[in-house]
C-alpha positions as CSV (number, residue, x, y, z in Angstrom):
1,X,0.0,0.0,0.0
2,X,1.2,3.3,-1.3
3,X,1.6,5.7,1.8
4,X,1.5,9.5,1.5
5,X,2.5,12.5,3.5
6,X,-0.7,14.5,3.9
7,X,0.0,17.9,6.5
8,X,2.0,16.1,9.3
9,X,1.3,12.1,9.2
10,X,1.5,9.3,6.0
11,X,-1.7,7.8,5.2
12,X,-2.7,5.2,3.1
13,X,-3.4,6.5,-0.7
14,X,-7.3,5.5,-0.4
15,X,-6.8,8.2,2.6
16,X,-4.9,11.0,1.2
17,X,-7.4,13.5,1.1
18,X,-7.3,17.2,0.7
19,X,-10.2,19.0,0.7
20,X,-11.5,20.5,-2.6
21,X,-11.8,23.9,-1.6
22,X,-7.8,23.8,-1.2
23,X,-6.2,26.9,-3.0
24,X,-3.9,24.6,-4.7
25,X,-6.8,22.8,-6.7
26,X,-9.8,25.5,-7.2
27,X,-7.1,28.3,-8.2
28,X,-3.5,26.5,-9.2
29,X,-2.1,28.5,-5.8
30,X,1.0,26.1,-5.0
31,X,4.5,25.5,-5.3
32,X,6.4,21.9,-5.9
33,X,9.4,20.1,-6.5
34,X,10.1,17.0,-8.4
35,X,12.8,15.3,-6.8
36,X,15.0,12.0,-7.6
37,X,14.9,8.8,-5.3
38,X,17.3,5.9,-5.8
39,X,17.6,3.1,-3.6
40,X,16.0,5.1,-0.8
41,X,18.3,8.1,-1.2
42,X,17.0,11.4,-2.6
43,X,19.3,13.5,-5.0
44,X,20.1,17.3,-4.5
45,X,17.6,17.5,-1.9
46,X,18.9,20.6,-0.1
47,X,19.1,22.5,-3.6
48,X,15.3,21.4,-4.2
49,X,13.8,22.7,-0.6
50,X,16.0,26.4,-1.1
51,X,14.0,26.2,-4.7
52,X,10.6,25.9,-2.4
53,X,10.8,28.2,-0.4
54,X,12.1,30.3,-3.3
55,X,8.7,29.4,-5.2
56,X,6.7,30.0,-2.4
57,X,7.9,33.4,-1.3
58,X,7.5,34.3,-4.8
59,X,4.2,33.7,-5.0
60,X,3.6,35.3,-1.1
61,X,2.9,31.8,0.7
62,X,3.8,31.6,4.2
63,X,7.5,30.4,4.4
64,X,7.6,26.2,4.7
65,X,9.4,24.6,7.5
66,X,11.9,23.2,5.3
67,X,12.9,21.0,8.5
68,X,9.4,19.2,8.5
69,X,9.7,18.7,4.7
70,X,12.8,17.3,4.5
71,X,11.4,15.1,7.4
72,X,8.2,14.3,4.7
73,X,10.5,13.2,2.4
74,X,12.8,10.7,4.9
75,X,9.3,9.4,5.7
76,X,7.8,8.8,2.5
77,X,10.5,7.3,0.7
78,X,11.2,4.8,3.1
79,X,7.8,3.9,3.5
80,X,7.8,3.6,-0.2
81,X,10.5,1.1,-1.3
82,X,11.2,1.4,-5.1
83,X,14.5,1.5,-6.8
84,X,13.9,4.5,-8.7
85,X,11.2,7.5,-8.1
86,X,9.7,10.7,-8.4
87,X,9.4,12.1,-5.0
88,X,6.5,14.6,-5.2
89,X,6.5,17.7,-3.0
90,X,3.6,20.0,-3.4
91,X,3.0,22.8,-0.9
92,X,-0.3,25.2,-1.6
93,X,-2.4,28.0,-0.1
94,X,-4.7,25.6,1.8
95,X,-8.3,25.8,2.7
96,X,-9.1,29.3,0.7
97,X,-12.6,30.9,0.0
98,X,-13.7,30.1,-4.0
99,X,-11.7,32.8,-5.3
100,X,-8.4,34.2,-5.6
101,X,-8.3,35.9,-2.2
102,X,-6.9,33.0,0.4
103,X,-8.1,31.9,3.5
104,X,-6.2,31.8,6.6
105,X,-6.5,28.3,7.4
106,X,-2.4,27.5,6.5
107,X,-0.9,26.2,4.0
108,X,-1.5,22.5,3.2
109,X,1.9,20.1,2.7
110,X,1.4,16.9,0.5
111,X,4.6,14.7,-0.4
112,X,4.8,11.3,-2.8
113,X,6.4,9.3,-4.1
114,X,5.9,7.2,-7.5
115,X,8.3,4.5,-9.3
116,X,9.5,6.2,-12.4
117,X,11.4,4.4,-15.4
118,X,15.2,5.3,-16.5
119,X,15.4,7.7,-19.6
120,X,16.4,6.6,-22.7
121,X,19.7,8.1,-24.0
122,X,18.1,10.8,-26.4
123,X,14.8,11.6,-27.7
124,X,12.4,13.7,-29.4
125,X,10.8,17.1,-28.8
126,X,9.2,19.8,-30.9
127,X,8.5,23.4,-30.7
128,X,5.3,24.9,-30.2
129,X,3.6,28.0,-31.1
130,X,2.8,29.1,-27.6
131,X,5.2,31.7,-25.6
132,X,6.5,31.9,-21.9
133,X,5.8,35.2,-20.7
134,X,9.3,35.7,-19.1
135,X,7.7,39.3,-17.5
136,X,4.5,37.3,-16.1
137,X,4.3,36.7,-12.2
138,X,4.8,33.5,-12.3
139,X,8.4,33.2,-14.3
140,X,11.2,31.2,-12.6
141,X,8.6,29.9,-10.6
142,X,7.9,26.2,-10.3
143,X,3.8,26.8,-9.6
144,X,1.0,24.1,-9.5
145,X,0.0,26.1,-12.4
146,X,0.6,24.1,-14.9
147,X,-2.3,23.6,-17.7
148,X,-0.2,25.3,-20.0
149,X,2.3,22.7,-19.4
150,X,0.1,20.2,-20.2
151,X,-1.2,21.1,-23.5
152,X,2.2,21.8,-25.0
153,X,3.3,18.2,-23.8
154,X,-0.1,16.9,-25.1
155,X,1.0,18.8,-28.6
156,X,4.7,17.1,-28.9
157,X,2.9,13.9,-27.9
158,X,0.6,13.2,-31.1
159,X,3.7,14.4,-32.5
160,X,5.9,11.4,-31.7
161,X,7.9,13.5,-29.3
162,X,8.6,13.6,-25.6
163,X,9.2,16.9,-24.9
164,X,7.5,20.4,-26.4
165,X,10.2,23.7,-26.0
166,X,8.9,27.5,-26.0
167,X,9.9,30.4,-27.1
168,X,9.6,33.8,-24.8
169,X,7.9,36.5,-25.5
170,X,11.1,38.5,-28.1
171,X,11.5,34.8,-29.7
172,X,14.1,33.8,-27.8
173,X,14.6,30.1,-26.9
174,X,13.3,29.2,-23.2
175,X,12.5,26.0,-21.9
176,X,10.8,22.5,-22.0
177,X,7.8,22.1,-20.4
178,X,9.6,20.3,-17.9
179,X,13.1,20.3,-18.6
180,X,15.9,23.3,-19.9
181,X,17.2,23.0,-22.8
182,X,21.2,23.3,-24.2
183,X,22.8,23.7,-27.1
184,X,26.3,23.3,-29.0
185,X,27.7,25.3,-31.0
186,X,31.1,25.3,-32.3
187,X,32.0,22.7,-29.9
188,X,30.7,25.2,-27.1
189,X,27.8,24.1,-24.4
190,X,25.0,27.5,-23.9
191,X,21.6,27.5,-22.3
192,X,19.5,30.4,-22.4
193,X,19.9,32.8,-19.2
194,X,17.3,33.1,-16.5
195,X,16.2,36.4,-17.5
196,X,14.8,34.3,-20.5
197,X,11.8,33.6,-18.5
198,X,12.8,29.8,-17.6
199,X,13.1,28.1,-14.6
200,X,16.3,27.3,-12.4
201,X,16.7,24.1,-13.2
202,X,18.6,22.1,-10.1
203,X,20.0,19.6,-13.1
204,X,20.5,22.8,-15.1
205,X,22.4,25.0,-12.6
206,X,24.8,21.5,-11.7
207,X,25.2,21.0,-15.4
208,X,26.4,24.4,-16.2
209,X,28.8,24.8,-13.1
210,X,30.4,21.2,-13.9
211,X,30.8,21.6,-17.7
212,X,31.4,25.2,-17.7
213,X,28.2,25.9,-20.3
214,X,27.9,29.9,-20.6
215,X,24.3,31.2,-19.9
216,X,23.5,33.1,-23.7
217,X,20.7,34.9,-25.2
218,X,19.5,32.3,-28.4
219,X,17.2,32.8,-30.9
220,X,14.5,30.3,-31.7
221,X,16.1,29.2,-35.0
222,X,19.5,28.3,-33.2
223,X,17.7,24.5,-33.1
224,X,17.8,24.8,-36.9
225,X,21.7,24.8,-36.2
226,X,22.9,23.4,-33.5
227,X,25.4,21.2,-33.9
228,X,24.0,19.0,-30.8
229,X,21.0,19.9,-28.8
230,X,20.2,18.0,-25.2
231,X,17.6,18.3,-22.3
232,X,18.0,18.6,-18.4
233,X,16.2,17.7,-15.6
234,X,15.5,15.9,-12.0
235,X,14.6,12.2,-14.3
236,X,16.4,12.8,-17.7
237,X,19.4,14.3,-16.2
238,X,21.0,14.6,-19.4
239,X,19.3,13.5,-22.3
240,X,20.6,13.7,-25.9
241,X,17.6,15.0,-28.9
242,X,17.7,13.0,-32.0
243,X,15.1,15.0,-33.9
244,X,13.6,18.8,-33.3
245,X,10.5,19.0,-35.6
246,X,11.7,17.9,-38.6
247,X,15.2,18.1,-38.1
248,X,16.8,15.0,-37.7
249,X,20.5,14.5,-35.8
250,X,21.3,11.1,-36.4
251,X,24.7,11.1,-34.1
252,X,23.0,12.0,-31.0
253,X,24.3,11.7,-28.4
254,X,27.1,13.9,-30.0
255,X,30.5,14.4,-28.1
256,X,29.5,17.1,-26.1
257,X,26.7,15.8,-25.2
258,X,28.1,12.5,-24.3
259,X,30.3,14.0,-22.1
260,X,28.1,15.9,-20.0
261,X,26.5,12.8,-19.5
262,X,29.3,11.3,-18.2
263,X,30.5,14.4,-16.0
264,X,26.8,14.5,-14.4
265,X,26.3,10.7,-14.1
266,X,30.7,11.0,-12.3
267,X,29.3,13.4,-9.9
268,X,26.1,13.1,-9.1
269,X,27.0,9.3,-8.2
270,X,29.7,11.1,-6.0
271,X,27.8,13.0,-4.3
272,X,24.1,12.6,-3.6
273,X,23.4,16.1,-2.7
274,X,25.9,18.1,-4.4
């Protein structure tokens, strides 16, 4: 039986309840982290609760008690034995009025834990023809809001792709729906800067500071001509992308790429929160 942390004590799954006048589900008002178990051992755990409470000050939630989450998480995972998972953190505004306006009932804490499935060294993803808003509210934070998310992934889905990356609002290249995106050129690792509008990626930020990738300004048509294109994040940690749209790159994993897999698989095996 799956066992869930549901504000202060795990309960069964048939009794992890939340009522449904919750902030978090009648208006999208939460923050939450995706983070990796394996074996029982969480990865960059410390760098995902700072990113919490980052999200949640952002959006003006009360500050969590990053000492009872990261207690949560011991809980949950080893309650949950599986040898690989995505450990699901989700904090929101709690029991609210219908409405934007909350209530002052506290925020409610939710974490679990599901198996998840190794990547596969590179796929697919597409571009879509909706924009991040890198000026909105909400940029470079990782919100419950996600319905946008969810249609662009639907869209690169009938496509044959796993992945869907935007574009910001002046056409520069942004993110995945999920994931950040990289890109060589002339033998040379860039990622578009935070100021693009995208989120700060945990596998992103350790990516960059262990393969020395510089943070640049691209245009959407620099996937047209990359030399080698990959994706980052807490389950694909570095994943190589055979085709964008049409564009096919048979060789993928490239060299670059293939060596920032090997630098992040090195130290993240090395150290588990880093």
């Amino acid at each position: 039986m799956t066992l869930i942390w549901v504000d202060g004590e795990l309960r069964d799954a048939d009794a992890a309840r939340v009522s449904v006048l919750d902030h978090g589900l009648t208006v999208g008002d939460g923050v939450f982290e995706t983070v990796k178990a394996a074996d029982g051992r969480t990865f960059a755990l410390t760098r995902h609760l700072e990113r919490l409470a980052a999200s949640a000050r952002g959006l003006g939630l009360p500050e969590p008690d990053l000492d009872e989450v990261r207690h949560a998480c011991a809980a949950v995972v080893e309650a949950n034995p599986v040898p690989l998972g995505r450990l699901r953190i989700t904090y929101t505004g709690g029991l609210s009025p219908l409405g934007s306006d909350r209530g002052d009932a506290g925020p409610t804490l939710v974490v679990a834990l599901g198996e998840a499935k190794p990547r596969p060294d590179t796929t697919a993803v597409v571009t879509v023809p909706w924009v991040r808003n890198e000026r909105g509210a909400l940029a470079g934070l990782k919100s419950t809001s996600y319905a946008e998310n969810v249609v662009a992934l639907a869209h690169a889905r009938r496509q044959g792709a796993s992945e869907a990356l935007f574009g910001n609002t002046v056409g520069q290249l942004c993110e995945g729906t999920g994931s950040n995106v990289f890109v060589v050129l002339d033998g040379e690792v860039h990622t578009p800067p935070l100021a693009s509008g995208c989120l700060a990626g945990i596998t992103r930020a350790l990516v960059a500071e262990w393969t020395g990738s510089q943070e640049t300004d691209l245009p959407m048509d620099v996937l047209e001509r990359a030399e080698e294109v990959f994706l980052t994040s807490t389950l694909r940690d570095v994943q190589a992308v055979h085709r964008i749209d049409g564009r096919e790159l048979p060789s993928a994993p490239g060299p670059v790429t293939a060596k920032a897999m090997r630098i992040f698989a090195e130290r993240s095996a090395a150290d588990i929160d880093p």
